[in-house]
ROFI-745188 format. One line per 4 residues: number of its first residue (from 1); their letters; for each residue x, z, y of N, C-alpha, C. Coordinates in steps of 0.001 Angstrom, whole numbers, plus 524288, in hexadecimal, padded with zeros to 5 digits. Atoms other than C-alpha are relative to their C-alpha. Example, Ala and Ser with C-alpha at 12.3 -4.5 7.8 and 13.67 -1.06 7.14 Angstrom:
2
1	as	8037A,80000,7FB5A,8300C,81E78,7EE6C,80384,80000,804B0  7FCCC,7FFC4,7FB5A,83566,81BE4,7FBDC,7FCFE,802DA,80442
***
This chain:
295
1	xxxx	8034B,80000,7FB54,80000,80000,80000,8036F,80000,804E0  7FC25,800DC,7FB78,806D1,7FC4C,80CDE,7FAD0,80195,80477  801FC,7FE4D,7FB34,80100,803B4,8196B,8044E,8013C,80594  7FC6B,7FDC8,7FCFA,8042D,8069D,826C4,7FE6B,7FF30,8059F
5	xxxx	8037D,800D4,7FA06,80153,80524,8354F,8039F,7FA28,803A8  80083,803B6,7FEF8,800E9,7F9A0,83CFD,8002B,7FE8B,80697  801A5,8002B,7FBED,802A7,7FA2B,84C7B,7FF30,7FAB8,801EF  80207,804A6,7FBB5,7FD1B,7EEC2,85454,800BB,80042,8056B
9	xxxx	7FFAB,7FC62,7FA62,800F7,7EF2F,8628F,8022B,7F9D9,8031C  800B6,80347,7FDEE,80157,7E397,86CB8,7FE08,800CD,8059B  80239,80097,7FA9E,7FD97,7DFB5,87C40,7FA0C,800E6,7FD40  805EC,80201,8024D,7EF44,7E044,87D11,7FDE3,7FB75,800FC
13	xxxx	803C3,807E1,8027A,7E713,7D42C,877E6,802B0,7FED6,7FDD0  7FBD8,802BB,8059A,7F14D,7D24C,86EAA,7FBEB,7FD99,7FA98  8049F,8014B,8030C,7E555,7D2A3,8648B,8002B,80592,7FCAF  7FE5C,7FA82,804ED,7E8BA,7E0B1,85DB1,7FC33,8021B,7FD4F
17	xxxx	805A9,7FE79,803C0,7DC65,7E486,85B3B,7FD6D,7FA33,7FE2B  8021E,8054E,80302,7D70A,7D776,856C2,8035A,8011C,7FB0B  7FF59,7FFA9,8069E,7E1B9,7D814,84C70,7FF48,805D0,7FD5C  800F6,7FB6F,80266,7E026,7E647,848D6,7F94E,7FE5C,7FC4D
21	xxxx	80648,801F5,8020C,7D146,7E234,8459B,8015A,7FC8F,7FB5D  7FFA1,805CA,803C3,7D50C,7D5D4,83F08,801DD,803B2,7FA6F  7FD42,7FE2D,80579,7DF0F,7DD66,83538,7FE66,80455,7FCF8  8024B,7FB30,80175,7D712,7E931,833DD,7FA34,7FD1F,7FF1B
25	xxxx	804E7,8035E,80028,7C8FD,7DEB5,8330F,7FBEB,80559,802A1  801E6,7FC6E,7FCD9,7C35A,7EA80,83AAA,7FFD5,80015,804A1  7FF98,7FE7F,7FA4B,7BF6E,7ED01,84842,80222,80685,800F5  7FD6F,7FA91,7FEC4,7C897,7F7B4,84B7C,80229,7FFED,805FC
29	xxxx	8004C,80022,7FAA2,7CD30,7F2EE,85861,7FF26,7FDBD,803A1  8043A,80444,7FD59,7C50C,7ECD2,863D5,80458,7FBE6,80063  7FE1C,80449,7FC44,7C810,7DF67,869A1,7FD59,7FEEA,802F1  803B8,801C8,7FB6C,7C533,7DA35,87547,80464,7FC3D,80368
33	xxxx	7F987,801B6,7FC94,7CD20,7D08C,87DA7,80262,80307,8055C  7F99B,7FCC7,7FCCB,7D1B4,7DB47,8878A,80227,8014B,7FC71  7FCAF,7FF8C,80075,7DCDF,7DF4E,88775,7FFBE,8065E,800A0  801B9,7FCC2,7FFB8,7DE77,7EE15,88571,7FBF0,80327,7FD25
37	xxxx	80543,7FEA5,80253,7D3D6,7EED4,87CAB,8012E,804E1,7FCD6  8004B,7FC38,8035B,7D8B6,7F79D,872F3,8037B,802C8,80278  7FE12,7FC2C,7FCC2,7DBD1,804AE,876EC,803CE,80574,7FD9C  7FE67,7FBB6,80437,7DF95,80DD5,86AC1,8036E,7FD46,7FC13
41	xxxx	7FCFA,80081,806CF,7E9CF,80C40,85F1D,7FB5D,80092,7FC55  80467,8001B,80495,7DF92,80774,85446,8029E,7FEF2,7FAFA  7FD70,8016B,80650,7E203,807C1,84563,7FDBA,7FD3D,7FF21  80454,8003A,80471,7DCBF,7FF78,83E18,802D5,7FD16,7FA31
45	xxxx	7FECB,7FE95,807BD,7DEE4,7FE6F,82DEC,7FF89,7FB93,7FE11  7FCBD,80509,8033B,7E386,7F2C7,8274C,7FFDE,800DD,7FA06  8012F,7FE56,8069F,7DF01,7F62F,8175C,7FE23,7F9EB,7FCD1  80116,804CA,80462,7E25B,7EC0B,80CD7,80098,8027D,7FA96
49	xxxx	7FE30,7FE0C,8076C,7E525,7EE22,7FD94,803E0,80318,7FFF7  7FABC,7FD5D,80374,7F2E6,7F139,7FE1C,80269,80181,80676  7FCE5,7FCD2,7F964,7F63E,7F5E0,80EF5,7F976,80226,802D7  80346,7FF0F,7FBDB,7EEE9,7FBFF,819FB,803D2,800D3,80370
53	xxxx	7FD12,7FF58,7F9BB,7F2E7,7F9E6,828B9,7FEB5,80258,80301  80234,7FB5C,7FA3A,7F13F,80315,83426,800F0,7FC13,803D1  801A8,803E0,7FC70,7EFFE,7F7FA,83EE2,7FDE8,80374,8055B  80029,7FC56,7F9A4,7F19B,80067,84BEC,80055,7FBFD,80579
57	xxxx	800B1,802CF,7FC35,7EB2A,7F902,857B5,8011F,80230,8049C  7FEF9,7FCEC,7FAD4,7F0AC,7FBC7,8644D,7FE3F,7FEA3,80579  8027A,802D9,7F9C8,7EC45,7FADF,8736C,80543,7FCA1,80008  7FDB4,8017C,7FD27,7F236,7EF16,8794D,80523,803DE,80581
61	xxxx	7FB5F,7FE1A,7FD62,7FF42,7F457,880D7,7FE93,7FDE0,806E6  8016C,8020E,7FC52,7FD4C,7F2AA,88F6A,80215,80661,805BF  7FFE2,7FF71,7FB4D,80149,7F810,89CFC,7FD5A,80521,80104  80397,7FD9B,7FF56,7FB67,80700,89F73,7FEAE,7FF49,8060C
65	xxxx	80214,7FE4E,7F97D,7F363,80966,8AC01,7FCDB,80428,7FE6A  80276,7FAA3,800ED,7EB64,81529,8A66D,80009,80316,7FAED  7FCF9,7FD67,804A8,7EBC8,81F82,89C16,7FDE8,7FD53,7FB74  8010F,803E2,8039B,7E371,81600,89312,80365,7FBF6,7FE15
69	xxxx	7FB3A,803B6,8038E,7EE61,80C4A,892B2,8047C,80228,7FE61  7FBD1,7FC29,802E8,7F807,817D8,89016,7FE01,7FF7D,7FB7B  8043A,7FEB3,805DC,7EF70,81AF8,884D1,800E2,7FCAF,7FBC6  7FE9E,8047C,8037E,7EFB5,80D37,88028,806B5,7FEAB,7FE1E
73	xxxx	7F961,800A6,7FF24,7FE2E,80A19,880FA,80385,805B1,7FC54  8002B,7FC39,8046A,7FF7A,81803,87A22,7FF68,7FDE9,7FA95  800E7,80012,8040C,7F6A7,81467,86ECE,803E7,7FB6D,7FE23  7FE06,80503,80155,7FDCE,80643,86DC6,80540,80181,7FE7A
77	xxxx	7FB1B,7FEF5,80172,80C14,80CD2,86D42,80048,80397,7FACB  800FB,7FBCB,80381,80841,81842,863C4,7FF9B,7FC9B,7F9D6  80074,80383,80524,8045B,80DD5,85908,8048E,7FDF3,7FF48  7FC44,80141,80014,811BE,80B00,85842,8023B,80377,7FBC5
81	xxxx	7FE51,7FC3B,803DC,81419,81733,85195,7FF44,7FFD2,7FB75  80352,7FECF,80538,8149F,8196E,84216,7FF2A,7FD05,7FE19  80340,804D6,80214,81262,80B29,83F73,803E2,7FD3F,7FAF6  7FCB8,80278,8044B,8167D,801F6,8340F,80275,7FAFF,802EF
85	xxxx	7FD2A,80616,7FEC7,81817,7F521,83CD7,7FAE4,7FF89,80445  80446,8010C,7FB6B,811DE,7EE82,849B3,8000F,7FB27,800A4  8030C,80620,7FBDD,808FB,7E250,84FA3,80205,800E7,8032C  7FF70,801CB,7FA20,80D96,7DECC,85B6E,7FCB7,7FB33,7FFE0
89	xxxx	803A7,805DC,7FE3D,801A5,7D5FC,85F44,8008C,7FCB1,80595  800CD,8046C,7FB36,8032C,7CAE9,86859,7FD46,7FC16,80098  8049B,804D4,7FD05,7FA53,7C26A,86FA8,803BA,7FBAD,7FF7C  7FC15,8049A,80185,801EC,7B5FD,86ABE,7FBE6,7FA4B,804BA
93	xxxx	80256,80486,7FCC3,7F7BD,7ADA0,87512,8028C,8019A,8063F  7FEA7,7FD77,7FAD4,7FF32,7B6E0,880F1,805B6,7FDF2,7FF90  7FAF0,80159,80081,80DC1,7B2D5,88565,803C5,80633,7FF08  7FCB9,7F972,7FF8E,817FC,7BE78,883D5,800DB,800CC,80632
97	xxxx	7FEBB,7FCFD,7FB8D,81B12,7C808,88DB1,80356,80224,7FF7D  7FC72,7FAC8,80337,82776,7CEC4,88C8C,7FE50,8045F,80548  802B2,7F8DD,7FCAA,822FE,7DA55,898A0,7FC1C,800A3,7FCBA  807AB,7FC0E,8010A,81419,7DC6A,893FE,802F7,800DA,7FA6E
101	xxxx	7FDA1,7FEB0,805F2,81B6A,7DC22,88494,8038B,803AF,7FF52  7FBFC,7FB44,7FFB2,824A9,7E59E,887C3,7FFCF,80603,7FD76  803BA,7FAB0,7FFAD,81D9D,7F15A,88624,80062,7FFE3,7F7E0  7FFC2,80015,806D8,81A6A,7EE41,87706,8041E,7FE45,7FED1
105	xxxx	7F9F4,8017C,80234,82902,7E813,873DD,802DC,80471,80182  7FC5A,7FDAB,7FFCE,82F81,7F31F,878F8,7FECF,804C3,7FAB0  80053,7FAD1,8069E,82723,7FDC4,86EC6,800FC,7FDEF,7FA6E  800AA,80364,80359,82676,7F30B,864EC,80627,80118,7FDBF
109	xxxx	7FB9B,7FFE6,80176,83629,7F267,864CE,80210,806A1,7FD48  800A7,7FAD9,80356,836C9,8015A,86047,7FE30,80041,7FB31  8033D,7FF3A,8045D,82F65,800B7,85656,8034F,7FBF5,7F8A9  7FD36,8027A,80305,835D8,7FF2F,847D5,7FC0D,80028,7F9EA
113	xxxx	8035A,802DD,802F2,82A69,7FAB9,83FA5,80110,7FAFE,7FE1B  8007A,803C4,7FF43,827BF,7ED53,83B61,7FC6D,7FD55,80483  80475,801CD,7FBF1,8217E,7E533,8465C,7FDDB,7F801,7FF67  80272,803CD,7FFF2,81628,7D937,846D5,801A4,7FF12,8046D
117	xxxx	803D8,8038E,7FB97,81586,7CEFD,85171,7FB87,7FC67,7FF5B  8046E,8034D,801F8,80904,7C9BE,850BB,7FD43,7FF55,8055C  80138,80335,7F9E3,80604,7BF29,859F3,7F8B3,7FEE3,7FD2C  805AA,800F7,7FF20,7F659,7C011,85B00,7FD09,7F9FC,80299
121	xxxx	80229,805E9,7FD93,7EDD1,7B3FF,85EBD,80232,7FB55,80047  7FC7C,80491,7FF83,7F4C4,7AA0B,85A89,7FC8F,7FBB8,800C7  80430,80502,7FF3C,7E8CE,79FE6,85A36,7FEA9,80116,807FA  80139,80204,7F968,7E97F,7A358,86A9D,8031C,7FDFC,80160
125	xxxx	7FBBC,80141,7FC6F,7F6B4,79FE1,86CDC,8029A,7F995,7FDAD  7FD6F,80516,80012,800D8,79409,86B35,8065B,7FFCA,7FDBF  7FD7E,7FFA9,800D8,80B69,7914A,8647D,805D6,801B2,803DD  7FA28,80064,7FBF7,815E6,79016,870AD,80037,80581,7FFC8
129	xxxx	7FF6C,7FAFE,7FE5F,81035,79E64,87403,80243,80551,7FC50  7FE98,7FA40,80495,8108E,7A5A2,867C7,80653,80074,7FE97  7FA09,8001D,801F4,81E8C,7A0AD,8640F,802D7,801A9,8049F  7FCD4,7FD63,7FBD1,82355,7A549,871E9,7FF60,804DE,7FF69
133	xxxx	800ED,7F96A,800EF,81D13,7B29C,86EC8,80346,80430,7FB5F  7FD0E,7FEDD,80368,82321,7B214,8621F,80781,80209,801AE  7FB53,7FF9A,7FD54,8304D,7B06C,86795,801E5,80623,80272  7FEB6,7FC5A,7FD50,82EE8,7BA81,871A9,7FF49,806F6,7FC95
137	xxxx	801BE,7FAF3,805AF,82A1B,7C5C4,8658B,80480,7FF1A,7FCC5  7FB81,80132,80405,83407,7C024,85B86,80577,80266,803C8  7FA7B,7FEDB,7FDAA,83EE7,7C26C,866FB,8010B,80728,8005C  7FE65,7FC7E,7FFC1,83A53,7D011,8690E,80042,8069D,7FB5D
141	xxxx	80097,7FBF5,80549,83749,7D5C8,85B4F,80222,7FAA6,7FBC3  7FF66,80471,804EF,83E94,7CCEF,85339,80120,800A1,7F9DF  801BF,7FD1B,80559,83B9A,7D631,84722,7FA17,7FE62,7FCE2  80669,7FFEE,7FEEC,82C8C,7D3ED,84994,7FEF5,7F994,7FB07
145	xxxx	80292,805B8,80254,8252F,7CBA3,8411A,7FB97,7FE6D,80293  80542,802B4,7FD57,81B24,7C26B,84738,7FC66,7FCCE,7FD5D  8040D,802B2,80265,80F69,7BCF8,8437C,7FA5D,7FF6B,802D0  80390,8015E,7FAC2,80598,7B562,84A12,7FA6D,8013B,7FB80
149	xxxx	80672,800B2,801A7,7F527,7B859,848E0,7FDEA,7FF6D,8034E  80408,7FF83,7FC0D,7E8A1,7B6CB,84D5F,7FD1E,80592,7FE16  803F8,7FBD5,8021B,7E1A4,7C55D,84C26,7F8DD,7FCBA,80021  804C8,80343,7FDFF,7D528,7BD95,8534A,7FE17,7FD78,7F9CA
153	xxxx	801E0,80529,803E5,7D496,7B308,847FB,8028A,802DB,7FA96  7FEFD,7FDFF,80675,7DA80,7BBD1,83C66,804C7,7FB68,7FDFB  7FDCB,8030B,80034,7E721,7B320,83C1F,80466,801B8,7FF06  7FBDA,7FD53,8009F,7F307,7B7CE,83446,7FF7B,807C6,7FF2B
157	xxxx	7FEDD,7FA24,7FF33,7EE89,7C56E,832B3,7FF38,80239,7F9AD  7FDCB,7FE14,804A8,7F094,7C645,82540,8061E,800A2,7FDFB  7FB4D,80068,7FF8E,7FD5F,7C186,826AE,8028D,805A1,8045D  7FC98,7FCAF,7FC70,7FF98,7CBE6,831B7,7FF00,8064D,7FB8A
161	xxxx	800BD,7FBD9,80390,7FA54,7D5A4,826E2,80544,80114,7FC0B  7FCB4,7FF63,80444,80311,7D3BA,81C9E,80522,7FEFE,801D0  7F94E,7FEDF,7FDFC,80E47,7D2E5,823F4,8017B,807E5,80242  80251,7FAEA,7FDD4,80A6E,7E141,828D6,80197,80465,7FA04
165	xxxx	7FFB6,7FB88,803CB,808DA,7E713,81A3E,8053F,7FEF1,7FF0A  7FBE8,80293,8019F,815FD,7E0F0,81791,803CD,803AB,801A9  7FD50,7FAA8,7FD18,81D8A,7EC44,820FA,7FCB1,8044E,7FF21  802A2,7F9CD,7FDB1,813A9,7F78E,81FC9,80338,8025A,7FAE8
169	xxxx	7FF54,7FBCC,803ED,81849,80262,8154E,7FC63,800A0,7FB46  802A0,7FE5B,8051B,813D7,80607,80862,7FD55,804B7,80150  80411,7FB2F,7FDE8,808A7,81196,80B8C,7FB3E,800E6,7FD51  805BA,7FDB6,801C6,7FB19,8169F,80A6C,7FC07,7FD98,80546
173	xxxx	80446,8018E,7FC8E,7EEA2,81349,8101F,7FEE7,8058C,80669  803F1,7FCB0,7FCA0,7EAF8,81B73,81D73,7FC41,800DF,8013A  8054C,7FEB0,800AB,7DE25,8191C,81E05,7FE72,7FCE9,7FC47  800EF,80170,803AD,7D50E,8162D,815AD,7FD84,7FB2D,80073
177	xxxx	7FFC6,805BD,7FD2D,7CF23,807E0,8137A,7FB79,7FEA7,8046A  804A0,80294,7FC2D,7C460,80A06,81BCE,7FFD4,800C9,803E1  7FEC4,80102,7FBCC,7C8A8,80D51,82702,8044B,7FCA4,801B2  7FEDA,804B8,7FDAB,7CC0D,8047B,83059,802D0,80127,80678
181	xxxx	7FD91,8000C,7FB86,7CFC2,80AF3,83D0E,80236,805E4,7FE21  7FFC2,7F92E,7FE41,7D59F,81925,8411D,7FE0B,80225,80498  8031D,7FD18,7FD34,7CDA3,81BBD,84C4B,7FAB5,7FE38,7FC44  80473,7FE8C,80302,7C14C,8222B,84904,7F950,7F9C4,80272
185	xxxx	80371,8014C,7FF0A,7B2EF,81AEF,84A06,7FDA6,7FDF6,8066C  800D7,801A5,7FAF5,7B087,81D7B,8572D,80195,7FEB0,80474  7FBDB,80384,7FD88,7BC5A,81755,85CE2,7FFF3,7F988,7FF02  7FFDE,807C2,800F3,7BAD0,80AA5,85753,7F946,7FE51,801C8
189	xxxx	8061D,7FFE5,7FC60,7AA79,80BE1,85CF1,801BE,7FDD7,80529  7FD7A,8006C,7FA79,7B219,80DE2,86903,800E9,7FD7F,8017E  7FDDC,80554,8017F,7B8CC,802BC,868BF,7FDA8,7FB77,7FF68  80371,80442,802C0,7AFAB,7F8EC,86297,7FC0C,801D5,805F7
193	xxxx	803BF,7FE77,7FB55,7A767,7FE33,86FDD,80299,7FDFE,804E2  7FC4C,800D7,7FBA0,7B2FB,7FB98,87954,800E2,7F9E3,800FE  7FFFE,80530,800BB,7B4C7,7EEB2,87364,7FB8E,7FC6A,801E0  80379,802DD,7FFEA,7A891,7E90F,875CC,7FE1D,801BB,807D5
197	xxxx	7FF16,7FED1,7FAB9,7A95C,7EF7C,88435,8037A,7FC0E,8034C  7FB7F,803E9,7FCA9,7B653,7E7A2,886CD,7FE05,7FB14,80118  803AE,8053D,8022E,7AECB,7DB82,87FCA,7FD19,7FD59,80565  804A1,80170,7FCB3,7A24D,7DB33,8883A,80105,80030,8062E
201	xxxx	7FE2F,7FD0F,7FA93,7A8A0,7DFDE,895E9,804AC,7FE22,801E5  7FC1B,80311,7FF0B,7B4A6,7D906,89509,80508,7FF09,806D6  7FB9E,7FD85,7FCFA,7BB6B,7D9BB,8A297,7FCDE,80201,803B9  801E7,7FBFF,7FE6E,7B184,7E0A8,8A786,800B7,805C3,800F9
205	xxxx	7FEC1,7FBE5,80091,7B445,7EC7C,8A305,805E3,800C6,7FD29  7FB56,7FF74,80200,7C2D4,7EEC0,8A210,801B3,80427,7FAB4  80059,7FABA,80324,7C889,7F9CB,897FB,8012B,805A4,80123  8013E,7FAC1,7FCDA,7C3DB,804C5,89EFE,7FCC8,7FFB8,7FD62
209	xxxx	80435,7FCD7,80384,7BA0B,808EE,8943B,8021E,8019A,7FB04  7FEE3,7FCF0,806AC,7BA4F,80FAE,88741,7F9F8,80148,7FF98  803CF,7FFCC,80587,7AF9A,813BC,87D2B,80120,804B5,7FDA5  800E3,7FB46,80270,7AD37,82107,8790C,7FC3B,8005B,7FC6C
213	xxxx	803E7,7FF97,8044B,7A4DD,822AF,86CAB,7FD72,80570,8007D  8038F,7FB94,7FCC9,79C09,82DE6,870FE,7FDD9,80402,7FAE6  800E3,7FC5C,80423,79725,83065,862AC,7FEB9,7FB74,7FC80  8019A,8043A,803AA,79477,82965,854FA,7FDDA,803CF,7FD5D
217	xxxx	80465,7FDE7,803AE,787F1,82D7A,84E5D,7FFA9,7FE77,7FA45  80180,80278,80408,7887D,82A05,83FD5,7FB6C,80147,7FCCA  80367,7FE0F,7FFA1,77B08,827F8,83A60,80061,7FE38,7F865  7FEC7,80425,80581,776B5,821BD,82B6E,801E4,7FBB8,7FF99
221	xxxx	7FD53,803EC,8014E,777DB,81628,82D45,800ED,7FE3E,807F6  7FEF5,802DB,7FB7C,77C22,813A1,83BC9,8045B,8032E,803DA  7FB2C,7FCDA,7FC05,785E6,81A9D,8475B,7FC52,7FF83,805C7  802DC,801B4,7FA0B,7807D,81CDC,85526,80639,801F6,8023A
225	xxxx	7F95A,7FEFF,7FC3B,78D0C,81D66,85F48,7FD8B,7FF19,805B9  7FFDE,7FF37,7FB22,78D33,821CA,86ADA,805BF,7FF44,803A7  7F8E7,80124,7FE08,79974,81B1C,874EF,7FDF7,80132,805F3  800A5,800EA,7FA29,79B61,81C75,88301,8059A,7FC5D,80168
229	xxxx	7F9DB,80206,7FEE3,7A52A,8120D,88A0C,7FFD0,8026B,80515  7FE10,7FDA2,7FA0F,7ABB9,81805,89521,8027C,7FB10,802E6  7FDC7,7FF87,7FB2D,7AFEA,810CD,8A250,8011B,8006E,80455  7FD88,7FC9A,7FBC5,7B62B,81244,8AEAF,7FDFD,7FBF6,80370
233	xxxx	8032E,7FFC3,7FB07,7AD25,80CBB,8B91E,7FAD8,7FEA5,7FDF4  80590,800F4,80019,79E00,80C49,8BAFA,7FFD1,7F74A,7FF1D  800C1,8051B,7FF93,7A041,7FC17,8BD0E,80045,7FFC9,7F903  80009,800E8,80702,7A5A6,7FBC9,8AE48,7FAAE,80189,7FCA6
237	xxxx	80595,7FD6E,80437,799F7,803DC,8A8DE,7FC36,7FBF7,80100  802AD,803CE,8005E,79138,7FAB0,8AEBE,7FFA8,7FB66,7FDC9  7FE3F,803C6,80232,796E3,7EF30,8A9DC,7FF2B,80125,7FA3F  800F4,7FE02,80545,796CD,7F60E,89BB1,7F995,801A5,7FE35
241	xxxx	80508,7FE39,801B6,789A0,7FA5B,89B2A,7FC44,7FA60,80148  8028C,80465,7FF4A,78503,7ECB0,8A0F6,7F94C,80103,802BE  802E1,7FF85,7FFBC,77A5B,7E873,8A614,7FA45,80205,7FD35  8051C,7FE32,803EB,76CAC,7F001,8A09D,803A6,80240,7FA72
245	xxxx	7FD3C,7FD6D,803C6,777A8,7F5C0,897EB,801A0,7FA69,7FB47  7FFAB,803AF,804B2,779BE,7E711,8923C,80584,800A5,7FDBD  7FBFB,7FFC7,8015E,78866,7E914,890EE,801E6,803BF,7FB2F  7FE70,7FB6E,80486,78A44,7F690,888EB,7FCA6,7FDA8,7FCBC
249	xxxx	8034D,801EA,8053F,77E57,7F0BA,88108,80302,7FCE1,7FC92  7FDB0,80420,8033B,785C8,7E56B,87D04,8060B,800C7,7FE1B  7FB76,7FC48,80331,7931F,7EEBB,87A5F,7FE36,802D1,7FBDD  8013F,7FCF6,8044F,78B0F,7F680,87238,7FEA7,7FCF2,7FBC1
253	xxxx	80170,8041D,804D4,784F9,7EB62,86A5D,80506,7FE70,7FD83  7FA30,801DB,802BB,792BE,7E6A2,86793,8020F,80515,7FC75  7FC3E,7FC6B,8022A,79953,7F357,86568,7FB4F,80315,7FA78  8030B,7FCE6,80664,78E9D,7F8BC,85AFA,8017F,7FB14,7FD04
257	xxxx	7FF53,802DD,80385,78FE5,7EBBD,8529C,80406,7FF84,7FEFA  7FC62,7FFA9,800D5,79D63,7ED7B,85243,80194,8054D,7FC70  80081,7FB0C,800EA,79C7B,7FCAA,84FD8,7FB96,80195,7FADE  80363,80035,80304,791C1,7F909,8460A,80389,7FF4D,7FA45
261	xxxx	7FC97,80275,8036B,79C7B,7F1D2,83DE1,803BF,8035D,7FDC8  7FAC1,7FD5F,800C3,7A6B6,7FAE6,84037,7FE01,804B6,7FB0E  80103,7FC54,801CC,79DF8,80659,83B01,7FD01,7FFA8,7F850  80354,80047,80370,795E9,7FF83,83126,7FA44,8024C,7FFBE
265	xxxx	80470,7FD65,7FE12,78971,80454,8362B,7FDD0,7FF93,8058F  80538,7FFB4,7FD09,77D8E,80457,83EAB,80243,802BC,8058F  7FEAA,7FB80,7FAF0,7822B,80932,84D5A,7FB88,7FE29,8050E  80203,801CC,7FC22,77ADC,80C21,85787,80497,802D0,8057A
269	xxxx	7FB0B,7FF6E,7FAE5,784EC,80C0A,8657B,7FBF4,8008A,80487  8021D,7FCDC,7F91A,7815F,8132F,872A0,803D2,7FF47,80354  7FB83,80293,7FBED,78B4B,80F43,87C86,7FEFF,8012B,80569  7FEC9,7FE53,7FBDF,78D14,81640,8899F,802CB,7FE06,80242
273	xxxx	7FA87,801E6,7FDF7,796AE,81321,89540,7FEB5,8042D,803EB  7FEAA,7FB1A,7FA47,79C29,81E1C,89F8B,803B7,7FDB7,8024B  7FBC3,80289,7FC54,7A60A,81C54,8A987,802F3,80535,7FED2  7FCCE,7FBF8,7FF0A,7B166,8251A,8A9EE,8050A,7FACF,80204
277	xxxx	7FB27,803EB,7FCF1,7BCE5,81FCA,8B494,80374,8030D,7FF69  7FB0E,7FF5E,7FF10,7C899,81E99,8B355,80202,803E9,7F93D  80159,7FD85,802BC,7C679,822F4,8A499,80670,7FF73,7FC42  7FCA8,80151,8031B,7D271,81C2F,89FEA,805C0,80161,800CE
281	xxxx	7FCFA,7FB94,7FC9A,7DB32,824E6,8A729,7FF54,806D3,7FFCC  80014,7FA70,80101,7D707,830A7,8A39A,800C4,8026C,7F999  7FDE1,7FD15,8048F,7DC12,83A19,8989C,7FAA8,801B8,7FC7B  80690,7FB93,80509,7CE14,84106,89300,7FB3F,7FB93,7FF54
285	xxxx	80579,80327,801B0,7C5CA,83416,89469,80394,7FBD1,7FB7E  7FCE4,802DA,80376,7D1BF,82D18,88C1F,800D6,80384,7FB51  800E5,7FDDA,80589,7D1C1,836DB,88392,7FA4B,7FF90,7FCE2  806C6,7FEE1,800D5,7C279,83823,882B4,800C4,7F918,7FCCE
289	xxxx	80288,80559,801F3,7C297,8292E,87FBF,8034E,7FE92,7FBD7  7FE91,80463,805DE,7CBE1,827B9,874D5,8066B,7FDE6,80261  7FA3A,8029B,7FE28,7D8AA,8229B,87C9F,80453,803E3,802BC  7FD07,7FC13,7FFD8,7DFA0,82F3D,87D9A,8039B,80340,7FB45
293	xxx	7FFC6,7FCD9,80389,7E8BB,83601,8745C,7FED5,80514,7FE6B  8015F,7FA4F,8000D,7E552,84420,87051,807B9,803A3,80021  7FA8C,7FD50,7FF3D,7EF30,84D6C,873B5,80316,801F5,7FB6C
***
């Protein structure tokens, strides 16, 4: 049995959560085309016959301006720790950067694992581009193995599999086969709620909100959940709740049929929105929401 953990870590829109989903066939972590989207180190569980992978999704790396992008930039370095081997995902349709790349090549070079390059989206880009990208990766990890996919189109990701069990260790299972993430239930609600927020609202509402799960009722055969999304001005709430409340209606319709799937069961979703400013800056509403460590 070959096990072991798996960090993923990239700019954001690289696609990280797209492939986490893909290789795990689970919704474990949202997508959306911002950038930023994902906010937490997510597991998710990789279980075949003869391996299981720990597949650790990380926030996009990026620039802080408040204690939320500390937070992030935290969780994204921390998955570094403890690991068997790392993705480095790249947007293979973007040109290189050596400043904005800096940041991940300098932790990257520390690190004495085995390491992926895996150039993402290859059906967006072009030959001239990818082989210049190649170049500029091959020059600065020229240990690294590379290998091009599409997560989007499911392209090579068997091949990126079995190149994966090929370095992990001889081990034991950590979890068992049916789970699928390591955060609990009402984090991935959360989530699957946020997602369909980013979705519908798009640059409307920047990522100044979060999703608190308020309570989950389990009944015979169904769940009632109670969420509130928090953000930081009265203009945003309006915009979210929509006209005659058409907007949250049509977040909630999404996010239960998603949450329907996830649970296997009957839900009925209640969906609130408050304001709290300046929420993403503060210590007790970042803890309250999930993007704080405990002391």
């Amino acid at each position: 049995m070959k096990s072991g953990f798996i960090s993923i870590i990239g700019k954001t829109n690289a696609g990280k959560s797209t492939l986490i989903n893909a290789l795990t066939k689970s919704k474990i972590s949202i997508c959306t085309p911002k950038p930023q989207t994902t906010r937490n180190s997510i597991q998710g569980i990789y279980n075949d016959d003869d391996s299981q992978i720990v597949f650790i999704d990380t926030p996009g790396f990026l620039s802080p301006h408040q204690k939320l992008d500390e937070y992030m930039n935290k969780q994204a370095f921390s998955s570094l720790n403890g690991i068997d081997g790392v993705i480095l995902l790249v947007d293979s349709s973007v040109f290189f950067n050596k400043d904005k790349d800096s940041q991940i090549q300098n932790n990257l070079k520390t690190l004495d694992v085995p390491l992926f390059i895996v150039f993402n989206k290859i059906d967006l880009t072009n030959i001239y581009l990818i082989n210049n990208l190649k170049k500029e990766y091959q020059n600065l990890f020229p240990n690294a193995e590379i290998i091009e996919i599409s997560a989007e189109k499911k392209v090579n990701l068997d091949l990126l599999l079995n190149k994966i069990k090929n370095i992990l260790p001889e081990g034991y299972k950590y979890y068992p086969d049916n789970i699928k993430s390591d955060h609990p239930i009402s984090f991935l609600i959360g989530e699957i709620i946020r997602e369909k927020l980013l979705l519908f609202t798009r640059e409307e509402v920047p990522h100044s909100c979060a999703v608190k799960i308020e309570k989950i009722e389990k009944n015979n055969n169904s769940y009632n959940i109670l969420s509130t999304i928090i953000c930081e001005r009265n203009s945003q709430k309006v915009i979210i709740v929509g006209k005659n409340g058409s907007m949250i209606k049509r977040i909630g319709i999404a996010a239960r049929k998603d949450i329907e799937k996830l649970l296997d069961k009957k839900v009925n979703l209640e969906t609130f929105v408050r304001v709290e400013e300046r929420w993403r800056n503060d210590d007790n509403y970042l803890k309250e929401f999930g993007y704080k460590d405990e002391e």
